[in-house]
C-alpha positions as a Markdown table, in Angstrom:
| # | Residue | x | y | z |
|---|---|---|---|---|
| 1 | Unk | -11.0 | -14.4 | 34.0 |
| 2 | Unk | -10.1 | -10.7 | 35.7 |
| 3 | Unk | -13.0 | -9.6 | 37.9 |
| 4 | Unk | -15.6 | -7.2 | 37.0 |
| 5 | Unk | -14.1 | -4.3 | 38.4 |
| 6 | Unk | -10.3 | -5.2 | 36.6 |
| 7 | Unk | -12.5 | -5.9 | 33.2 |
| 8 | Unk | -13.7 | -2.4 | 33.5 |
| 9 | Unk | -10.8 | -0.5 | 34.2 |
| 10 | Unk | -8.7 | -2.7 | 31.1 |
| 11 | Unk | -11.8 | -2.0 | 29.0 |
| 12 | Unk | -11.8 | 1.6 | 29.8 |
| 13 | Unk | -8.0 | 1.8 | 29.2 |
| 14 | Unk | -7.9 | -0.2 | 26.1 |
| 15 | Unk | -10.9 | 2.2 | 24.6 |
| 16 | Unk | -8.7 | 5.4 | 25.8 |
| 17 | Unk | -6.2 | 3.5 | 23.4 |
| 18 | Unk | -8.0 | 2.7 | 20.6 |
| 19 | Unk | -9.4 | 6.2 | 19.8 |
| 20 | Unk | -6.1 | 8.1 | 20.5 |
| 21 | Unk | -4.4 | 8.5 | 17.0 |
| 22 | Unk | -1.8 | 6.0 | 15.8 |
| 23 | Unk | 0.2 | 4.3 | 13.4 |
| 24 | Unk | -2.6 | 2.2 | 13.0 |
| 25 | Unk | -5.2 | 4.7 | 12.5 |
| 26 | Unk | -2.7 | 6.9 | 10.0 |
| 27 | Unk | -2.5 | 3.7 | 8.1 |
| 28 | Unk | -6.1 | 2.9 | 8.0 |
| 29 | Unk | -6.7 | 6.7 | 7.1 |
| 30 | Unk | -3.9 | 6.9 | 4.1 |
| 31 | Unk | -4.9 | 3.7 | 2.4 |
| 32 | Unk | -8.3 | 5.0 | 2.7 |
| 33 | Unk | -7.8 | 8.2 | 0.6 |
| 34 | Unk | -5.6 | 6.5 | -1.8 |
| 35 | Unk | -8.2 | 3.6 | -2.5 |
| 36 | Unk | -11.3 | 4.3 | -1.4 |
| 37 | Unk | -13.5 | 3.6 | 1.8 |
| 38 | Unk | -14.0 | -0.3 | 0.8 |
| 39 | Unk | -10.3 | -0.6 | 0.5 |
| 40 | Unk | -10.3 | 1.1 | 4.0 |
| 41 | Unk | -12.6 | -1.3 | 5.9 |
| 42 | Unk | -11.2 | -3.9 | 4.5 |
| 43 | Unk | -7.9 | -2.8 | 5.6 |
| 44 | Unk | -9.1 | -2.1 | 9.3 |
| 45 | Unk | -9.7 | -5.6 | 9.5 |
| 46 | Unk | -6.7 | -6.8 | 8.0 |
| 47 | Unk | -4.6 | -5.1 | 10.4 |
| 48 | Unk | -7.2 | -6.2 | 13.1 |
| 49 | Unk | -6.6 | -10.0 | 12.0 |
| 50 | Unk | -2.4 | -9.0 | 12.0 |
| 51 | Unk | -2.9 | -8.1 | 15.5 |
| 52 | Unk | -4.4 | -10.9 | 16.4 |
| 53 | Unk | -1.6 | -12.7 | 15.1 |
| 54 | Unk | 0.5 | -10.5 | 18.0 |
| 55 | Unk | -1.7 | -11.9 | 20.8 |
| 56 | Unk | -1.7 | -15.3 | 20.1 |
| 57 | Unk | 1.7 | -15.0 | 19.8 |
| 58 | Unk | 1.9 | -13.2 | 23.3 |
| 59 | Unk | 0.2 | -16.1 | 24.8 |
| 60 | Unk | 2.5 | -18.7 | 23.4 |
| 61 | Unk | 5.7 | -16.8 | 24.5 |
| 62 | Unk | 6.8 | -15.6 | 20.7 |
| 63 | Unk | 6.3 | -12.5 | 21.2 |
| 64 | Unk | 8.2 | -12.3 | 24.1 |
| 65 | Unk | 11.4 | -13.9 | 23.0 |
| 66 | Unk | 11.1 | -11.8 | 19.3 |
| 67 | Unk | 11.5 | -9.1 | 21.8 |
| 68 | Unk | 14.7 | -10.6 | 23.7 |
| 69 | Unk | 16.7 | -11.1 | 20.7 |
| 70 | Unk | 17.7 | -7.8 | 19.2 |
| 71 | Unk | 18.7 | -9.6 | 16.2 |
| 72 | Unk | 15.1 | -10.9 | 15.7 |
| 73 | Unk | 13.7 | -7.4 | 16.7 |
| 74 | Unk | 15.5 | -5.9 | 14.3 |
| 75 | Unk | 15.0 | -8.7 | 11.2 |
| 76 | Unk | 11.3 | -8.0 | 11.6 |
| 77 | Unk | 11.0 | -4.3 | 12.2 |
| 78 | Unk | 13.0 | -3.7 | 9.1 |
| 79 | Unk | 10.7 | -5.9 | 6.6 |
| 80 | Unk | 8.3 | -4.6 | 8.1 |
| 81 | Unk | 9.8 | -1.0 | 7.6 |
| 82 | Unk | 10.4 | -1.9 | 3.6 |
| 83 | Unk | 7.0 | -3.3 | 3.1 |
| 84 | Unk | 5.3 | -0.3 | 4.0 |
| 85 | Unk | 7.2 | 2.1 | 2.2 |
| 86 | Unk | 7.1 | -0.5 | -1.0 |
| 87 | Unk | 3.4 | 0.1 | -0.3 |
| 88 | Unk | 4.2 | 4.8 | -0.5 |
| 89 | Unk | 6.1 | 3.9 | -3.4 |
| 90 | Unk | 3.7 | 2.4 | -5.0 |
| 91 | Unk | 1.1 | 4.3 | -4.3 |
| 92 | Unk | 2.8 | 7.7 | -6.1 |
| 93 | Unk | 3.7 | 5.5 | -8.6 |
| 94 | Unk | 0.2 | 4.9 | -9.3 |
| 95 | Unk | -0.2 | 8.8 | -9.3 |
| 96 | Unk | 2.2 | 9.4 | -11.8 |
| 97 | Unk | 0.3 | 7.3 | -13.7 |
| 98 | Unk | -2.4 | 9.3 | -13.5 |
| 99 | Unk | -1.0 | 12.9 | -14.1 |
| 100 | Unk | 0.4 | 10.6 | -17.2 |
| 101 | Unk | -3.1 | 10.2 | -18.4 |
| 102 | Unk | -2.3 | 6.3 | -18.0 |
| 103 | Unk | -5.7 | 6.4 | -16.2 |
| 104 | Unk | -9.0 | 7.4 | -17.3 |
| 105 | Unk | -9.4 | 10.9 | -15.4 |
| 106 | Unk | -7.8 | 10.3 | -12.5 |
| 107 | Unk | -11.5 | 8.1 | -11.8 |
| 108 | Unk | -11.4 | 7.5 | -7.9 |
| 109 | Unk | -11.7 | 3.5 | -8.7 |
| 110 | Unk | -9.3 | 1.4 | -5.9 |
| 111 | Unk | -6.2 | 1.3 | -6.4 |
| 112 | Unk | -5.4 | -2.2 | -5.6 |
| 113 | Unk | -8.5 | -3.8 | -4.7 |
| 114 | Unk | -10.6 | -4.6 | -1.2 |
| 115 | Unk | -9.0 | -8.3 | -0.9 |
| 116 | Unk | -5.6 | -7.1 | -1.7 |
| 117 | Unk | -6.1 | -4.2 | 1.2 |
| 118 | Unk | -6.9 | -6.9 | 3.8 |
| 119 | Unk | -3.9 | -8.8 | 2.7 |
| 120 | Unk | -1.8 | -5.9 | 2.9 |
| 121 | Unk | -3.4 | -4.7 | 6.4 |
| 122 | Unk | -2.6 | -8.1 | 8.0 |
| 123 | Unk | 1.0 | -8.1 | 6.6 |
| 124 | Unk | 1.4 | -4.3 | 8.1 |
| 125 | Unk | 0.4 | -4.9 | 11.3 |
| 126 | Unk | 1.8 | -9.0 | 11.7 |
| 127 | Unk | 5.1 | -7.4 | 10.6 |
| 128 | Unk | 5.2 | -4.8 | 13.5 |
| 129 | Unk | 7.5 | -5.4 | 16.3 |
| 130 | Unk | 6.3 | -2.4 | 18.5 |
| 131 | Unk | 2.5 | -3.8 | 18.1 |
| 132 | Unk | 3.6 | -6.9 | 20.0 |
| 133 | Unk | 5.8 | -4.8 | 22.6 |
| 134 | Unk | 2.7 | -3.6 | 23.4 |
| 135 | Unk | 0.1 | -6.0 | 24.3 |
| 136 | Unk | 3.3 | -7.3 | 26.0 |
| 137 | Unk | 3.4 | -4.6 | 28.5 |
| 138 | Unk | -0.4 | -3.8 | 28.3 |
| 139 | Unk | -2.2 | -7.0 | 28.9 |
| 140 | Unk | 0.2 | -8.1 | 32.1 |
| 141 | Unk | -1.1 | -5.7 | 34.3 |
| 142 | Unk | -4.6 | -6.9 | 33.7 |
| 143 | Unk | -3.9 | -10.7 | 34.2 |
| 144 | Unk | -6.1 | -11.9 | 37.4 |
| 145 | Unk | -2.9 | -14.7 | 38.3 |
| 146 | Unk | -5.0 | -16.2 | 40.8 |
| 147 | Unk | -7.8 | -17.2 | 38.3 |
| 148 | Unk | -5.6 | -19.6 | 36.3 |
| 149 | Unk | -5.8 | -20.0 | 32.6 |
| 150 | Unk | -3.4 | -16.7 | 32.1 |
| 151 | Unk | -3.1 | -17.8 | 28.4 |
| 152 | Unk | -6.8 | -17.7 | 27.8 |
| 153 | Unk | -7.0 | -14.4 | 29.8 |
| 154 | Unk | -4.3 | -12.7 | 28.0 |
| 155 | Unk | -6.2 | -14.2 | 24.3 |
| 156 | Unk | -9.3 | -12.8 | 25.5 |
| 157 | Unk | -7.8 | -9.2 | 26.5 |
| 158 | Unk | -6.0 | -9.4 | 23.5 |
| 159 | Unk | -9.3 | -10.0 | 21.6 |
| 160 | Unk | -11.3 | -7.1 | 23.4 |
| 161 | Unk | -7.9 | -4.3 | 22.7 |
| 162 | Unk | -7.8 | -5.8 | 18.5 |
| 163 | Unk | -12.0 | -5.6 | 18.8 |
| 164 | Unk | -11.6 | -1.7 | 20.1 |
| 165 | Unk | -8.9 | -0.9 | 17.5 |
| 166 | Unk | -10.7 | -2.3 | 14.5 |
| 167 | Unk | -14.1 | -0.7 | 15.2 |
| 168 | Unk | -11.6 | 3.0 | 15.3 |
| 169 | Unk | -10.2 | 1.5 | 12.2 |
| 170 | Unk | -13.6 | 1.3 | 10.8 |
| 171 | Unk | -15.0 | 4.7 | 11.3 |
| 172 | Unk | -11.4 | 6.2 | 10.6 |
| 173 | Unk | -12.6 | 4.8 | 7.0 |
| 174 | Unk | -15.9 | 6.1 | 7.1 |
| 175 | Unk | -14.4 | 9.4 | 7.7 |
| 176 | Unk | -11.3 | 9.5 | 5.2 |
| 177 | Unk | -13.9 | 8.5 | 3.0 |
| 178 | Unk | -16.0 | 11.0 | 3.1 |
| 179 | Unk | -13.3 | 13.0 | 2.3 |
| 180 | Unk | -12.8 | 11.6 | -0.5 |
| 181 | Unk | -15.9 | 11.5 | -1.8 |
| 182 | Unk | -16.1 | 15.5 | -1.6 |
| 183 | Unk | -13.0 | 15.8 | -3.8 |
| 184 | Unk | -14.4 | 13.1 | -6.8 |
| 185 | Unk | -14.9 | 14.6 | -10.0 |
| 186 | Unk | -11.8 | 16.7 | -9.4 |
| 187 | Unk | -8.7 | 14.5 | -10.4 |
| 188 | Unk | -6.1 | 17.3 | -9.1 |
| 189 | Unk | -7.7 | 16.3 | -5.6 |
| 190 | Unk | -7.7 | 12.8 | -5.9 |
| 191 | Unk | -4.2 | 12.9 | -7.1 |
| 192 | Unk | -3.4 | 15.2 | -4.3 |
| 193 | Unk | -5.0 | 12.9 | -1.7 |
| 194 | Unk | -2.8 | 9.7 | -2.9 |
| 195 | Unk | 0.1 | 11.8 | -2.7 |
| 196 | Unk | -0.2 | 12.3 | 1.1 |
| 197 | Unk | -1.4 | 8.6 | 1.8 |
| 198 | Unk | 1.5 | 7.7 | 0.0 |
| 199 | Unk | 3.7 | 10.2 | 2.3 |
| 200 | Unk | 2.3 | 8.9 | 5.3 |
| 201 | Unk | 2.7 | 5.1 | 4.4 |
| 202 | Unk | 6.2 | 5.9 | 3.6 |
| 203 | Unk | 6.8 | 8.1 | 6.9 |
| 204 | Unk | 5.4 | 5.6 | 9.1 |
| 205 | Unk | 7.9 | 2.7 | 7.6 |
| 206 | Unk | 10.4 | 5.2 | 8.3 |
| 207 | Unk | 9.2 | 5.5 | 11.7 |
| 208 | Unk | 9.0 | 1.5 | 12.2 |
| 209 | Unk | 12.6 | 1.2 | 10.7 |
| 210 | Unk | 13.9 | 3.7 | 13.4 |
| 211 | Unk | 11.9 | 2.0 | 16.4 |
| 212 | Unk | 14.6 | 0.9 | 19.1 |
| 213 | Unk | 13.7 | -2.4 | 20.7 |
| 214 | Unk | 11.7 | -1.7 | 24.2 |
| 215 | Unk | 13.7 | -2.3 | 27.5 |
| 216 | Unk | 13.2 | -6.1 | 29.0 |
């Protein structure tokens, strides 16, 4: 493992990262306001498990040659892309439902449900390219090479940056949900607020769909 001083500085950094606003974060905060602060939480640990899936990847290599084949890139940056704005879609499809009257008051009951959240979290974030690009060119410069077991280390950094990111993810939730909680019993609001998580969902696909594949 890195040495004290070399944990501290990576811990330091990867904290700096975590609390710096993000797709993550955006994500966390939309499907928040569109479903409620248990749909939040339970999607900041979704995409805390789908970055996991990014490390022990890293470790293994995948990562790495995902990122060498611009064909690969591109396949899974684009599902990826479509799955999240499936996800905006859906999500102002589920207002017009309400400014239908298809839903009892515009009642600010989840929209799809805290185990479907985490499923949909881990799916965002497994299915972003750029989230492996970066613990790619992150975690490297942390590596102690002389230690041994650069695998481990790299699982273990990897562990600590996801760890960070989630507990951000987590009071992102707390916070978008207050703000939800001061617009209940007006259905205008709550419509209003699904609107813009919508939006953002379908903005940050857009965003994902238009990433260009990081320089090797």
């Amino acid at each position: 493992m890195p040495d004290l001083t070399l944990f501290a500085l990576y811990f330091a950094a990867a904290l700096l990262l975590a609390i710096t606003p993000g797709p993550g974060i955006f994500y966390v905060a939309a499907r928040t306001l569109a479903g409620g602060r248990a749909e939040g939480v339970a999607s900041s640990f979704g995409t805390g498990l789908g970055g996991m899936v990014h490390v022990l990847a890293g470790s293994l290599g995948v990562s790495a040659l995902v990122l060498a084949s611009a064909e690969l890139f591109t396949a899974l940056k684009l599902i990826g892309a479509v799955y999240l704005v499936w996800l905006g879609l859906r999500t102002f499809q589920f207002c017009l439902c309400l400014a239908a009257g298809g839903l009892e008051g515009g009642a600010p009951t989840p929209a799809v449900g805290v185990g479907r959240a985490f499923r949909e979290g881990v799916l965002v974030e497994a299915l972003n390219p750029k989230t492996a690009a970066f613990f790619l060119a992150f975690i490297p410069q942390f590596l102690d090479l002389g230690a041994g077991h650069v695998a481990l280390q790299f699982v273990v950094l990897g562990f600590v940056s996801v760890t960070l990111n989630t507990l951000a993810d987590v009071v992102v939730a707390f916070a978008a949900g207050r703000i939800r909680e001061g617009a209940a019993g007006r259905s205008g609001m709550i419509r209003r607020l699904r609107e813009a998580s919508g939006g953002a969902m379908i903005a940050l696909g857009i965003g994902l769909a238009v990433a260009k594949r990081p320089a090797l």
